[in-house]
Residue, then its C-alpha position, 0 to 999 in steps of 0.5 A: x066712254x072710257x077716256x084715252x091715257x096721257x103719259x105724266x111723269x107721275x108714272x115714271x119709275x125713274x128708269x128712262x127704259x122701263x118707262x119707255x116701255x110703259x109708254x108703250x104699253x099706254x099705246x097699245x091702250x090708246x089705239x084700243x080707245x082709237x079704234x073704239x071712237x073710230x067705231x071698230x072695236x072688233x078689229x081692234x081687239x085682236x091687235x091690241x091683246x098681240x101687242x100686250x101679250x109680246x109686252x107682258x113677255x118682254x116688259x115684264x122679264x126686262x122689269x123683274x131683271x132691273x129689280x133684281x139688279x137693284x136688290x128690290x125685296x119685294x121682286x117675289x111678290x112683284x113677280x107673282x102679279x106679272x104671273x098673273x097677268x101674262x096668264x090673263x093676257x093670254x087668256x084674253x088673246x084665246x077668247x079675243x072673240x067674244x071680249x068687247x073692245x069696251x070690255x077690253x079698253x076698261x081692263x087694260x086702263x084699271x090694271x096697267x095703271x094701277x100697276x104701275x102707279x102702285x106696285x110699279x112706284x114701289x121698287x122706284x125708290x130702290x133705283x133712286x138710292x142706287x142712281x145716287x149712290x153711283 
């Protein structure tokens, strides 16, 4: 079994509502990962990829206009990925039937915490330097 999530501060973007945002985000997994040890992914799966789909909605134009805020030169291609993954998120929400909670659980891990401690980690530094210079 695929282990729940823990929030460490090794995840934070230095932005406390972006952050509480990903909190959010690592939720909606944990009650995915919940459901699955309580013996009901089925029911599980429909609520979790709402919770995401809203998330990938909200978080991410939040997240795109804190980058362009603080000049990020990499917010184009940032955007690309946050593209790519409403468009999967939205996908999955459509076939929520026939996607196990397993399945579901192993994605949602890979990509949310890739993302965030990759591609997330990279625009961090650009709000440091404009925090400091403030």
């Amino acid at each position: 079994m695929i282990p729940s999530i823990a929030w460490n501060d090794y995840y934070s973007v230095g932005e406390p509502s972006l952050d509480a945002e990903h909190k959010q985000i690592i939720f909606c997994i944990n009650d995915l990962f919940a459901a699955l040890q309580e013996g009901a992914p089925a029911q599980a799966v429909r609520p979790v990829l709402d919770c995401l789909v809203q998330y990938t909605l909200t978080h991410f134009q939040h997240e795109e206009e804190v980058m362009q805020a603080y000049d990020f030169p990499g917010l184009a291609e940032h955007k690309k990925l946050h593209d790519q993954m409403r468009e999967k998120t939205r996908t999955l929400h459509e076939r929520a039937e026939a996607i196990t909670g397993q399945d579901l659980l192993f994605f949602l891990k890979q990509w949310w915490l890739e993302h965030i401690q990759g591609e997330d980690k990279k625009y961090a530094p650009y709000l440091k330097v404009s925090h400091s210079r403030r």
